[in-house]
C-alpha positions as CSV (number, residue, x, y, z in Angstrom):
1,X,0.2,-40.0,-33.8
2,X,-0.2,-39.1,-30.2
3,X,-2.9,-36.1,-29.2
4,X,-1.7,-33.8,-26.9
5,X,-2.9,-33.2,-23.8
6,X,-5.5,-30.0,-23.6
7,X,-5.5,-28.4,-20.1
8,X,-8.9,-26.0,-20.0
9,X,-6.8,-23.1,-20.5
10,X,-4.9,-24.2,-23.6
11,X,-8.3,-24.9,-25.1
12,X,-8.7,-23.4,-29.1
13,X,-11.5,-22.6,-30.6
14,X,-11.4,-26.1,-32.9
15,X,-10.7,-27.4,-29.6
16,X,-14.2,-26.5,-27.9
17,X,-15.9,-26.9,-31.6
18,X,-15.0,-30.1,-31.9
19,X,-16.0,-30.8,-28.3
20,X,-19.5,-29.6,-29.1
21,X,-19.6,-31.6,-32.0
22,X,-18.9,-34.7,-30.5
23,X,-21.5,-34.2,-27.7
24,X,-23.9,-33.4,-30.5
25,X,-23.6,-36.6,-32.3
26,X,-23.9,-38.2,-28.8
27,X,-20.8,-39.4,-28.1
28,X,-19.9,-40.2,-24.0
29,X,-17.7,-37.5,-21.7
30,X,-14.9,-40.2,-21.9
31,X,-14.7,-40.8,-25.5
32,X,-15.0,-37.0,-26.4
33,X,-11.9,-36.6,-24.0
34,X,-9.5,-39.6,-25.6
35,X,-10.1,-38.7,-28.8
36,X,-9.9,-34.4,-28.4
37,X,-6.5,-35.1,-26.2
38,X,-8.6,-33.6,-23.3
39,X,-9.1,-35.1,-19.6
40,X,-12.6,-35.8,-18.9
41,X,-12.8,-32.9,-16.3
42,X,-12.2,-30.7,-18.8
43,X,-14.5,-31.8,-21.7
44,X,-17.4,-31.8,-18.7
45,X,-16.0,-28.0,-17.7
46,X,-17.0,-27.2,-21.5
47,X,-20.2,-28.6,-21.3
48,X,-21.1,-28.4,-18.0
49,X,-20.1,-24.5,-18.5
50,X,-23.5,-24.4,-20.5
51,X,-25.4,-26.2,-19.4
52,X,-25.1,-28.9,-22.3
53,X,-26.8,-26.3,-24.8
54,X,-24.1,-25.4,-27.3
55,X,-23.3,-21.9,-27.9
56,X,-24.6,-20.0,-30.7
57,X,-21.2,-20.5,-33.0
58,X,-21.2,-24.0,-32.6
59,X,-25.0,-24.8,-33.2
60,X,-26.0,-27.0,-35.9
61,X,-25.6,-25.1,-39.2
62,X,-28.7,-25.4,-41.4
63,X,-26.5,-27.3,-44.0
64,X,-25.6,-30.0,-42.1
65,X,-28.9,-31.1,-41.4
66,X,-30.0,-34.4,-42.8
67,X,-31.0,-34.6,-46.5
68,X,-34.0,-37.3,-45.2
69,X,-35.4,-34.0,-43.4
70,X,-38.2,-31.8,-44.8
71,X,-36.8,-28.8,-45.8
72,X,-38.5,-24.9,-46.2
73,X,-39.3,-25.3,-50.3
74,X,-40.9,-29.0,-49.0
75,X,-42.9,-27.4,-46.6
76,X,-43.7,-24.4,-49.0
77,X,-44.8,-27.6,-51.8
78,X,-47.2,-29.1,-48.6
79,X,-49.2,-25.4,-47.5
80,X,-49.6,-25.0,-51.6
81,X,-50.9,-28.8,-51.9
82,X,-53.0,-28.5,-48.9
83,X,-54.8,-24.9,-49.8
84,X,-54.9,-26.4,-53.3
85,X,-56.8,-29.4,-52.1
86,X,-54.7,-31.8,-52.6
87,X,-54.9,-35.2,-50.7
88,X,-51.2,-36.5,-48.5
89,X,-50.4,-39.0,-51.2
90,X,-50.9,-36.3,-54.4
91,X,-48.2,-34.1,-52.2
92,X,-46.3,-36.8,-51.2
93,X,-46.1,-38.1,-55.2
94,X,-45.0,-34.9,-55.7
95,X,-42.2,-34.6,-53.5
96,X,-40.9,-38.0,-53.8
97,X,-41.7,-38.8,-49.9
98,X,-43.3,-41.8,-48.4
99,X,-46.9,-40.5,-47.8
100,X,-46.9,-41.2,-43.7
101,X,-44.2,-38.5,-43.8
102,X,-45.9,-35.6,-45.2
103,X,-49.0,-36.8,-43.2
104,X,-47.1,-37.0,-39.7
105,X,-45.5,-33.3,-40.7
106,X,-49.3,-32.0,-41.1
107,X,-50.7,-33.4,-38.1
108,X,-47.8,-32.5,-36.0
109,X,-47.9,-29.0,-37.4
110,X,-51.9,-28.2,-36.7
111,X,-53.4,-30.1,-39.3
112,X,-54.8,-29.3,-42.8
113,X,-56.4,-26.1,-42.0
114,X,-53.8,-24.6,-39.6
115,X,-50.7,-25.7,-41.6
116,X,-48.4,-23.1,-42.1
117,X,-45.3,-23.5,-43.8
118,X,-43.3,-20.8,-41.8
119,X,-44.4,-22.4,-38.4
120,X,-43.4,-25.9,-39.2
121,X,-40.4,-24.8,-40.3
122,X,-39.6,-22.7,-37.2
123,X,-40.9,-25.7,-34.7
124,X,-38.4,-28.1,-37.0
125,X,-35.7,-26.2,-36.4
126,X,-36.3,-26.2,-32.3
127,X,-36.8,-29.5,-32.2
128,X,-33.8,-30.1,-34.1
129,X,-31.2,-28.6,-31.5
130,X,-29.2,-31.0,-29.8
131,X,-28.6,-31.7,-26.9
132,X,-31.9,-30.7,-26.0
133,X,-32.8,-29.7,-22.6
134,X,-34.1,-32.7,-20.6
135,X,-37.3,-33.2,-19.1
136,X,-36.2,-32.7,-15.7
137,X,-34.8,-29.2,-16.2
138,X,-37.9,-28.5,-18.2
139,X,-40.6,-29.4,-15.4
140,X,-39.6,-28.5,-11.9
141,X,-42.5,-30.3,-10.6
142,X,-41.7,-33.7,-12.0
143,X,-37.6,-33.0,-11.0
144,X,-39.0,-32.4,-7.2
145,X,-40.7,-35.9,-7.6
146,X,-38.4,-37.9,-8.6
147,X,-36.2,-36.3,-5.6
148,X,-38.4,-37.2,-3.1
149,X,-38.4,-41.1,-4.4
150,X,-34.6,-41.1,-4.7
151,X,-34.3,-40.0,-0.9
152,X,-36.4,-42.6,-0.3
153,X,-33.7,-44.7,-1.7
154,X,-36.2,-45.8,-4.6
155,X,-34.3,-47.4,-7.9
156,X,-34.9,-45.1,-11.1
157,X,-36.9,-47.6,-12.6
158,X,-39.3,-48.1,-9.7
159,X,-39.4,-44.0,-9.7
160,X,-40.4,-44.3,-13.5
161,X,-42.9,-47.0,-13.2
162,X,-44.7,-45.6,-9.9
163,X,-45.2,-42.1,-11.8
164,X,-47.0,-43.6,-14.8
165,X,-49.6,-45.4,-11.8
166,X,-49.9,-42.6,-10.0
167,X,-50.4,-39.4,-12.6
168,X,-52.0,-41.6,-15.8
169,X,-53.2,-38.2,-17.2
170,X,-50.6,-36.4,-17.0
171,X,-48.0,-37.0,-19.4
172,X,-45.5,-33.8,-18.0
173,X,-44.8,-36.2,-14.9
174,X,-43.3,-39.1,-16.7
175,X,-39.5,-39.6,-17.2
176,X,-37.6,-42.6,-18.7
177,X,-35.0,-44.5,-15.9
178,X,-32.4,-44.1,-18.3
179,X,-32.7,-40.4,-18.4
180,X,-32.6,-40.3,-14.4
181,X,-29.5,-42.1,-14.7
182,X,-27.8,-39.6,-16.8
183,X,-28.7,-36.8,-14.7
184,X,-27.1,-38.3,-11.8
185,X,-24.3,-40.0,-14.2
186,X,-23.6,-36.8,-16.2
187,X,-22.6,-33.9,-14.1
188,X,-22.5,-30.3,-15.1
189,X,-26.9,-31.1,-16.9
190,X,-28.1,-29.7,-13.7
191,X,-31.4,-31.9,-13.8
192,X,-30.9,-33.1,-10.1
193,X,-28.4,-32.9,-6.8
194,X,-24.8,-34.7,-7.2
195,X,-25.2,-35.8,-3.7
196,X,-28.2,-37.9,-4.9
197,X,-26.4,-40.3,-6.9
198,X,-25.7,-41.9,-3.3
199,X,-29.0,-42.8,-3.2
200,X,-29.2,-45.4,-5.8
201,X,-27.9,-48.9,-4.3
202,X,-24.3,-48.8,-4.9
203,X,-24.1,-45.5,-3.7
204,X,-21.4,-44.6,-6.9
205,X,-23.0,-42.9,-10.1
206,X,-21.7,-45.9,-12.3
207,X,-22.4,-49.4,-13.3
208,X,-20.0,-52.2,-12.1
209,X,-20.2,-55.9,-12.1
210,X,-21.2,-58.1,-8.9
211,X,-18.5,-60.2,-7.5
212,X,-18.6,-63.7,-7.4
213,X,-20.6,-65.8,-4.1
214,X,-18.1,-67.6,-2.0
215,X,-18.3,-71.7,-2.6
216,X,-19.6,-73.5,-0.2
217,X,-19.1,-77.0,1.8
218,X,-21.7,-79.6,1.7
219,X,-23.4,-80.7,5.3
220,X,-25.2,-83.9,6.4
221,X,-28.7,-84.2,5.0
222,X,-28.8,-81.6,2.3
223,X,-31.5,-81.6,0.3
224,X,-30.6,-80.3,-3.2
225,X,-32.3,-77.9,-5.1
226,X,-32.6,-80.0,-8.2
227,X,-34.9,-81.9,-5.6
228,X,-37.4,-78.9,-5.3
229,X,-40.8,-79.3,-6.7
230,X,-41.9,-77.5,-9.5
231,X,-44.4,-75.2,-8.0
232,X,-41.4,-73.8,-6.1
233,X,-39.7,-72.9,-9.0
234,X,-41.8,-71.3,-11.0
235,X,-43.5,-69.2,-8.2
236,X,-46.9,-70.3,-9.3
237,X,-47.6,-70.5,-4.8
238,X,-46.6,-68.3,-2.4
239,X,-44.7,-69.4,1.2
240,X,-41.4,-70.4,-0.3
241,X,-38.8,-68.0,0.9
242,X,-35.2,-67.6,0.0
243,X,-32.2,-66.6,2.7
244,X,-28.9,-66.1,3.4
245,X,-27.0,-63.7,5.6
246,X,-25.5,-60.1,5.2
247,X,-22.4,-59.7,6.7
248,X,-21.5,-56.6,9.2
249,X,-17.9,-54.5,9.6
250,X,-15.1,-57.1,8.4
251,X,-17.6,-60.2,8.5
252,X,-18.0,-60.5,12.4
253,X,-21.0,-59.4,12.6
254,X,-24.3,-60.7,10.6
255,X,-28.3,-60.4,10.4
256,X,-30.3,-63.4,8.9
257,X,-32.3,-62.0,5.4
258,X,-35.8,-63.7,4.3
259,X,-37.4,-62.8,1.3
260,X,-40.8,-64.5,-0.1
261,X,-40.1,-66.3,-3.7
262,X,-43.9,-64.9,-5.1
263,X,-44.0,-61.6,-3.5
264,X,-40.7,-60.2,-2.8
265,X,-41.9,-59.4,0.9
266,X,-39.1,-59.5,3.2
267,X,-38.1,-60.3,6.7
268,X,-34.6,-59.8,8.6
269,X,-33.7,-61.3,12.1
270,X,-31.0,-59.8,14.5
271,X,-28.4,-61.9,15.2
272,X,-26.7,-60.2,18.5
273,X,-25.1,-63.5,19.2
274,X,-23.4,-64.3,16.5
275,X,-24.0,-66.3,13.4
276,X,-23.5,-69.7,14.6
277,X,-25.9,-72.3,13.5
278,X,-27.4,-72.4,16.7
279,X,-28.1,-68.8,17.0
280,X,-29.5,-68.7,13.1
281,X,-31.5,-71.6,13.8
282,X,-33.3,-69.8,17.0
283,X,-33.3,-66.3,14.8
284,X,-35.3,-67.9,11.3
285,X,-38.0,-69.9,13.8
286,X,-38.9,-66.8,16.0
287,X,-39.1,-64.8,12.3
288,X,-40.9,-67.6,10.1
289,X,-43.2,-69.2,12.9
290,X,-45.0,-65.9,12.7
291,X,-46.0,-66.5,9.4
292,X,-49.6,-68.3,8.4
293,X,-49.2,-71.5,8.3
294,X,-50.0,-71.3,4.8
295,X,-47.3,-68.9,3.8
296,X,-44.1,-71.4,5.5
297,X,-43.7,-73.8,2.7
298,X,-40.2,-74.3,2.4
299,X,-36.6,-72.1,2.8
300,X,-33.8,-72.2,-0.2
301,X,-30.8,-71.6,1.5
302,X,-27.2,-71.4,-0.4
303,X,-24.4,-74.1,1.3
304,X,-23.1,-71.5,4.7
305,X,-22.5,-74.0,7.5
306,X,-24.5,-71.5,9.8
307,X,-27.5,-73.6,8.3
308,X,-26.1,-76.6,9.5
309,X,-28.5,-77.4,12.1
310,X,-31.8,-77.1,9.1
311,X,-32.8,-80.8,10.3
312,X,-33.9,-79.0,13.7
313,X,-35.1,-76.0,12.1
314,X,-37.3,-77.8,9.8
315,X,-38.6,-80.0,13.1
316,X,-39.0,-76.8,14.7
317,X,-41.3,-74.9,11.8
318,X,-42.7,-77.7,9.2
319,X,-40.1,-75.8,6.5
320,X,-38.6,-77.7,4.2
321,X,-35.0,-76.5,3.7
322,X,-33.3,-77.2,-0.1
323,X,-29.4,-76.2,-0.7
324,X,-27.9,-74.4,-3.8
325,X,-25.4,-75.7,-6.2
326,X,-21.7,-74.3,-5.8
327,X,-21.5,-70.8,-6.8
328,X,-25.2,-70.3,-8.2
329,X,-26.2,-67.3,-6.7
330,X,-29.1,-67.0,-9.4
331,X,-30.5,-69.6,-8.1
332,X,-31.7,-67.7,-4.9
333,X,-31.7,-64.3,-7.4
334,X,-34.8,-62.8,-5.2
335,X,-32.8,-62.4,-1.9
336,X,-29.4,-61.9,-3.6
337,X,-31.3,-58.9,-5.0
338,X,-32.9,-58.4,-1.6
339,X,-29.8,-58.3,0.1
340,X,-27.9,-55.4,-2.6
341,X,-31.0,-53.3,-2.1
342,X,-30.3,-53.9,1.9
343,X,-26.9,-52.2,1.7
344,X,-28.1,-48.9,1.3
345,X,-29.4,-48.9,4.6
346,X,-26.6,-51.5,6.4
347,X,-23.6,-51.0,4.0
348,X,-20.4,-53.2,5.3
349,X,-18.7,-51.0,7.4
350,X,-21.7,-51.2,9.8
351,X,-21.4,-53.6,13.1
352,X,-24.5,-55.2,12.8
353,X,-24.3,-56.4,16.4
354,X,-25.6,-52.5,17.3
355,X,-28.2,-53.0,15.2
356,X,-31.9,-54.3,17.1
357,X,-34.7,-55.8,15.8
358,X,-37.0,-52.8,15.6
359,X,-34.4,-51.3,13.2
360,X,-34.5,-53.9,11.2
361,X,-38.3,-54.4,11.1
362,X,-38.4,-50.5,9.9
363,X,-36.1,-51.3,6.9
364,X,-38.1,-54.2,6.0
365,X,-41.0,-52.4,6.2
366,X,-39.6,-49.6,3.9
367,X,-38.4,-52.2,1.4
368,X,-41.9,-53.9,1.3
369,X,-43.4,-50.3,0.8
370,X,-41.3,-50.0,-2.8
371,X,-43.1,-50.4,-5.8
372,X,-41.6,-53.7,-8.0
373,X,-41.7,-54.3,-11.8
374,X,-42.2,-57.8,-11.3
375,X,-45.1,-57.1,-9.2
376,X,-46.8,-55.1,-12.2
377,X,-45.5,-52.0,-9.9
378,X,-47.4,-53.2,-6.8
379,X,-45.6,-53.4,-3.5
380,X,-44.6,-56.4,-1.8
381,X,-46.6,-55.5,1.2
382,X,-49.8,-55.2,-0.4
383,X,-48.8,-59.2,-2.9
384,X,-48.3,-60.6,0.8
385,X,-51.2,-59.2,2.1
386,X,-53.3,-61.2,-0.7
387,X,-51.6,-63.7,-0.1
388,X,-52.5,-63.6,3.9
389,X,-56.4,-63.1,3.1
390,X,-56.4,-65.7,-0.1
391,X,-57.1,-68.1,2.5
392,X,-58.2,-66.1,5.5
């Protein structure tokens, strides 16, 4: 049978309990809603209302805590055992619990000769309140950080990474991804601004798939990638690059995208002219023959006809060009990532003709400032400039 349909104002008091109780078992905003006959808005008014921290009514009851817990009379047994001189596997005989349980409870709880009964049970019971309040509402200073790195349109995982380098010590500025995610995901936790969810690359507060790459034709002279030589695929020497182009407002417009196979660094070329091969041609030698000689190995392009003149262009640099298979984006993953993280700045209702080249060079240069897990959180800028002194 059917549910009803709850409006906020037709809420009972079961309503809103089973609301709560839902949330407390961690259930999503979405599945709370279809299964209490609610819309989503409402079951976020409920707990957005406060905060996410249940009311006092509908707070766990002692009884429906799990039997696996320690309870008081445990905890009354341990401060005897421990006074009496008993060692953790005499108390945990006794109580009929593994013995790493009664010893995490003592050491959690200020040890043998601090253990009090009454004050592990009242710390139990705090830590025991779900939801409990996250560490970004708990430490403003770490909340402000994290802010700061999402302005700088940083991804939640380089933001959670880069703390850990730069505050080792300090374990009150360190925050999971997944729990900046839900702050911007969930609203109504009041952890951080709604307006920062446009931030992350999408720009929406949700996950959704990646459309499929366009086929492509075949042109004369294409080398395949099944061609390319080992040490290119396995990234084991820097100066192979990937590229491709990123489209402007309705696909008349374009900028060439170069991103370097070992160390993510990155290089983008104006196209004002438009993307013909000619003009891509011109736009990947003036970018590329600025490069060490060293570090201009060869170019993986996918099959765009705008790289049908690559027999010049590799006359023109020394850069071997190889082609991608039909619809295999993954096989040029490191600028197909390059080019997502590129919309936040140029999303696709921008005419890239009114973009210049110094533009450009500052978004490069911010993208090659971002810490990357790949590069054991090291930025691209400072992998390329090893690279540039390896040999130097």
């Amino acid at each position: 049978m059917r549910r009803r349909r709850v409006q906020f104002g037709m809420l009972r008091d079961g309503d809103i309990a089973e609301i709560w109780q839902r949330f407390r078992t961690g259930e999503q905003q979405r599945d709370i809603a279809r299964a209490t006959g609610c819309s989503a808005a409402v079951v976020g008014r409920v707990i957005g209302a406060r905060g996410g921290v249940a009311p006092a009514r509908y707070a766990v009851p002692y009884w429906e805590r799990s039997p696996l817990r320690l309870h008081g009379t445990e905890r009354e047994e341990i401060s005897r055992g421990l006074r009496a001189g008993e060692s953790v596997r005499q108390i945990a005989h006794r109580l009929e619990r593994a013995p790493s349980t009664i010893s995490r409870e003592i050491r959690r709880n200020g040890g043998r000769v601090e253990y009090r009964a009454w004050n592990a049970q009242t710390a139990a019971r705090a830590r025991e309140r779900r939801p409990r309040v996250t560490r970004l509402a708990r430490h403003p200073r770490l909340r402000a950080e994290v802010e700061r790195m999402l302005l700088l349109r940083w991804s939640p995982v380089q933001i959670s990474r880069r703390l850990r380098l730069a505050h080792p010590h300090d374990r009150e500025m360190r925050v999971s991804h997944e729990t900046i995610y839900r702050a911007l995901y969930i609203q109504g936790r009041g952890e951080l601004r709604r307006e920062l969810a446009a931030c992350l690359r999408t720009g929406r507060a949700r996950r959704r798939a990646q459309a499929e790459v366009e086929d492509r034709g075949r042109m004369a002279g294409m080398v395949l990638i099944s061609e390319r030589p080992a040490e290119i695929a396995d990234r084991a020497v820097p100066g192979h690059w990937e590229g491709d182009l990123v489209l402007g407002r309705n696909g008349k417009s374009a900028i060439a995208t170069l991103v370097e196979r070992r160390t993510r660094y990155v290089l983008l070329a104006a196209l004002p002219g438009g993307r013909t091969a000619p003009e891509v041609r011109d736009a990947l030698v003036g970018a590329i023959t600025t490069l060490p000689a060293h570090l201009r190995q060869s170019l993986t392009w996918d099959r765009g006809h705008e790289m049908a003149d690559h027999l010049r262009f590799t006359i023109d640099t020394g850069v071997a060009v190889y082609f991608c298979d039909p619809h295999s984006p993954w096989q040029r993953g490191t600028n197909e990532n390059t080019n997502g993280l590129l919309r936040q700045y140029l999303p696709r209702s921008v005419d890239l003709r009114e973009v210049s080249q110094n533009q450009l060079d500052a978004i490069a240069a911010e993208l090659n400032g971002r810490p990357r897990q790949t590069l054991a959180w090291r930025s691209p800028s400072e992998a390329f400039a090893e690279a540039v002194a390896a040999t130097d």
